[in-house]
N, C-alpha and C positions, 0 to 999 in steps of 0.2 A: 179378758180380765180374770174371770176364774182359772185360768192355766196358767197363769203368773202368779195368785195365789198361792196353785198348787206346787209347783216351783220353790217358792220362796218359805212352804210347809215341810217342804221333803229336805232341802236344804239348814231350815229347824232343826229337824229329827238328825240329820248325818250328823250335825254338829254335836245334839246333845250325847249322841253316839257314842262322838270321838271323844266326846271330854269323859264320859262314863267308862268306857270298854277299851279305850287304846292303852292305855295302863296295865291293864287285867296280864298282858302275855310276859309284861319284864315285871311283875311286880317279885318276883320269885328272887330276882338280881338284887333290888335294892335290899327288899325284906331281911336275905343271908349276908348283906354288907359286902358285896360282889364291887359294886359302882353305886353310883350316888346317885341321888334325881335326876339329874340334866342329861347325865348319859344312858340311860335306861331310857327315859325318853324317847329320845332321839331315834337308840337303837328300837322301839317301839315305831317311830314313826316310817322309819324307812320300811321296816318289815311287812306293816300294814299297808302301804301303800303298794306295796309287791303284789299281796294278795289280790288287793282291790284291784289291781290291773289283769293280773291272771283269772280273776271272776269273771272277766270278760268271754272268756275260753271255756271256763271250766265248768260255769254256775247256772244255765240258763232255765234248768228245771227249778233253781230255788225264787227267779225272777216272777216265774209264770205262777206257780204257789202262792207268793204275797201278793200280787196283785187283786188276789182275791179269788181267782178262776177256779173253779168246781165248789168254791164254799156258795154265793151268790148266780145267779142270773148274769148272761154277759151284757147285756143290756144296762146293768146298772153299774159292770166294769169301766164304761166307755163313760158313765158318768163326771164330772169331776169332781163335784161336792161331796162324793163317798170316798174318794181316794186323798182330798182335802181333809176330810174327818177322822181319817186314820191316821195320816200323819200327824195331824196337829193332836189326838189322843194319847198317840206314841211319844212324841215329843215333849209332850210339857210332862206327861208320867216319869219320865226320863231325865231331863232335865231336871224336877224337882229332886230327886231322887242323888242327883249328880250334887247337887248343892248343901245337903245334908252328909255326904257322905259313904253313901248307900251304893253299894254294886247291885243293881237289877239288870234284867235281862231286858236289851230293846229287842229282843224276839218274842220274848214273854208279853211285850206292850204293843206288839204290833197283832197279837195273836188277839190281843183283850179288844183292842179297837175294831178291828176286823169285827169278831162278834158283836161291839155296841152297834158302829152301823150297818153291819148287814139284816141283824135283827130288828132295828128301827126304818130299815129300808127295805125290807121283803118280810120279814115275818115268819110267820113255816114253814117258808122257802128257804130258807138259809141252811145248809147241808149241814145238821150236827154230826152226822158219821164221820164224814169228813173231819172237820175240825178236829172231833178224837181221834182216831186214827193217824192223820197226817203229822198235824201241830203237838195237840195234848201230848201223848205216848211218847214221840221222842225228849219233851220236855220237861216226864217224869221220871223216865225213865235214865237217861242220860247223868245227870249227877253221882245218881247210887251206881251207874257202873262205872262211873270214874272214880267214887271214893274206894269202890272193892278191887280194881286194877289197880290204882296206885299204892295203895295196902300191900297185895301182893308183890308189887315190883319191888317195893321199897324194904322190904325183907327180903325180896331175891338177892337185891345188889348189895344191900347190906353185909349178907350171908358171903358173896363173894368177897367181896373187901376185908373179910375177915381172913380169908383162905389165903389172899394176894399179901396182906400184909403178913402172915405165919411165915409165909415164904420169904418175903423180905422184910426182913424188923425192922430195920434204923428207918430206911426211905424209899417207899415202893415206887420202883420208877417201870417204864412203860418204854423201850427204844432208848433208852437213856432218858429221859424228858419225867421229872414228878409225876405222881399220879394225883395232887392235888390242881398242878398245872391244865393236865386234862378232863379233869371236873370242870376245872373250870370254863375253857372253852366249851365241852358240850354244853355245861350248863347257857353260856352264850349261847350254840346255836340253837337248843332247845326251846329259848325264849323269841328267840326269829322266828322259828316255826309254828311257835302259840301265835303268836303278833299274824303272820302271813296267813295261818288256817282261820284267823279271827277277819281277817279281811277279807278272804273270801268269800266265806258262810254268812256277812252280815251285811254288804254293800248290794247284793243282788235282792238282798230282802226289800232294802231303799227303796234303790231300783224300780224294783215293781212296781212303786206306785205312780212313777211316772211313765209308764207305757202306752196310756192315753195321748201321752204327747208326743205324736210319733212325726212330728217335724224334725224330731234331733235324734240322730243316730243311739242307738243303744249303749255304743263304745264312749260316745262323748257323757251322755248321762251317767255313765259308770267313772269317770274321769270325774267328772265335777261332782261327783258324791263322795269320790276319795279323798280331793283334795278340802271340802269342805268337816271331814272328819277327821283329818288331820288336823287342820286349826283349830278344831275345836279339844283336841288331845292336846295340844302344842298350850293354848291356853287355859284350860281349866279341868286338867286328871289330877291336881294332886290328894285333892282330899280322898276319893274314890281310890285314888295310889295307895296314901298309908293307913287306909284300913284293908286292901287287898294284900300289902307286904306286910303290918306289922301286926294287927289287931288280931288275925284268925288264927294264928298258930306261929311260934318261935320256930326258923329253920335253917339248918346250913348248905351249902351250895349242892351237896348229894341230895337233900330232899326236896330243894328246890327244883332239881333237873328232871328226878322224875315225879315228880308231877307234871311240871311241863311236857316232857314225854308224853303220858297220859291222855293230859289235854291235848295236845296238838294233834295227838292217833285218831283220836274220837273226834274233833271236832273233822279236821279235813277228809275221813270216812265218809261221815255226815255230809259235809256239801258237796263232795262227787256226786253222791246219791241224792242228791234233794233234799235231804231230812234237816228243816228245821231244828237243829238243836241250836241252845244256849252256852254261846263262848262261857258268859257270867257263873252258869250252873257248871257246868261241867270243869272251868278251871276252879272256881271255890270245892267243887265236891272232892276236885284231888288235894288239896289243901289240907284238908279236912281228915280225908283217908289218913295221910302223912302226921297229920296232930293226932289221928287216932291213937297209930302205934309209937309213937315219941309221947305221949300222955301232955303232950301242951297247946293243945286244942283250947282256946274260949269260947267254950260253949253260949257263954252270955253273948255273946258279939254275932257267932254263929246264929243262934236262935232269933236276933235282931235281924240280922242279913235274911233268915227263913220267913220271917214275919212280913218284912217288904218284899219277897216274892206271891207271897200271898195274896198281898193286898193290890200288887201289880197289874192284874188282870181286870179284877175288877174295877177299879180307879181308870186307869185305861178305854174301859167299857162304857163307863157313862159319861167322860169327857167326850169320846167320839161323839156316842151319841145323840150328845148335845148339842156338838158342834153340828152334826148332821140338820138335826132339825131348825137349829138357827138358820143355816145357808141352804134351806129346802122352803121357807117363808120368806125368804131373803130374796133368793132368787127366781 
């Protein structure tokens, strides 16, 4: 009974996931008037599912990370009611979050529940070095070096596009073909690869918490956590959509690209290596960079989106570990 629980928690969490974060890699497209909802989307959904199946391959250290292993006791890994209490923590953080409009990180809410119940479940046994080290540090760290690389790129290219266009005044063309033509495609594939690096880095985090149910192959629990984040993007990203494309900062298809550039370096870096970062931080931080130097950054919307990161972790923390002690007198 409790492993269909846990099941039908982790499948929660994929969902509110998808409808949070599957957005996050095209919002660059709709925001610069590239395509319209539906087709962003889509190209969202496919790309994400790419990742999520290459997570199989690629991601096994960010699996064994969320499950909780070296924060907690293995012993309390194998439990179910603790890997029940971080999903359902992460999840309704996240979900609530989705329904308001709010881009947070479900890494950030799995990192917050993680510590309500491990703390509530071992006590001074719960590895803080860890937690900083591991989680924390890339989760701070990761935005501000996505807002200061996308800054710098976005004055590199800019600087060049200047120099391309001196040379050609009327219509900088590239093999014959515009050079606004091939913006725009990059900017397409650019957004594939935010989308693909976002499915990678966040489906093995799932993942993890079903490892305890080791009746179903790893491959098939990586399958049904994709495809359950997909519908859940498929039905409810749009509000999370138009405050990741319109509210943070006005941009055109070059400042869109790189930033997605940016993002997608940094995050699929990140999941080779295991490191925890946040799709949500690290694409809003290149946003961000990019409003910096275009001066059309809303700081008011930003400093809102900064506030629900804040309050993410710790909201997160005491849902778990609530949930924890309910289903520890329960069962």
């Amino acid at each position: 009974m409790l492993l269909i629980l846990l099941f039908i928690a982790v499948c929660f969490l994929a969902f509110s996931n998808g409808a949070n974060d599957n957005f996050k890699g095209v919002a660059t497209l709709f925001g610069s008037g590239i395509t319209n909802y539906k087709k962003a989307i889509n190209w969202a959904t496919i790309t994400t599912f790419s990742g999520s199946v290459a997570a199989i391959y690629l991601a096994e250290e960010l699996v064994k990370n969320f499950s909780g292993k070296g924060l907690v006791p293995n012993e309390l890994i194998q439990t179910p009611i603790f890997a029940i209490a971080i999903a359902l923590g992460a999840a309704i953080t996240v979900f609530s979050a989705t329904k308001i409009g709010m881009p947070i990180s479900t890494t950030h809410s799995l990192v917050g529940a993680l510590f309500g119940a491990g703390v509530v479940a071992v006590g001074s046994e719960f590895n803080f070095e860890k937690l900083g080290n591991t989680f924390l540090m890339p989760l701070i760290v990761s935005p501000l070096m996505a807002a200061i690389l996308s800054l710098l790129a976005y004055l590199l290219f800019k600087f060049l596009r200047k120099q391309i266009s001196s040379l050609n005044k009327e219509h900088p063309t590239v093999l014959g073909v515009s050079s606004s033509r091939i913006l725009d495609g990059l900017h397409y594939l650019s957004s594939g690869i935010v989308s693909f690096a976002r499915g990678l880095n966040d489906t093995p985090k799932i993942v993890g918490l079903l490892i305890i149910i080791n009746t179903i192959a790893i491959e098939w629990n990586m399958i049904s956590v994709a495809v359950i984040m997909v519908i859940g993007g498929l039905l409810n990203a749009k509000k999370v959509g138009e405050t990741m494309s319109k509210k943070i900062t006005k941009m055109n298809s070059g400042q869109g690209f790189t930033a997605n550039m940016i993002t997608g370096l940094l995050v699929t870096t990140a999941s080779v290596h295991g490191l925890p970062v946040s799709t949500t931080h690290v694409s809003v931080g290149s946003l961000f960079g990019i409003g910096t130097v275009t001066k059309k950054a809303d700081y008011n919307v930003i400093g809102k989106i900064i506030l629900s990161w804040v309050l993410t972790l710790p909201i997160a923390a005491i849902i778990s570990a609530i949930v924890f002690k309910v289903l520890e007198v329960i069962s």
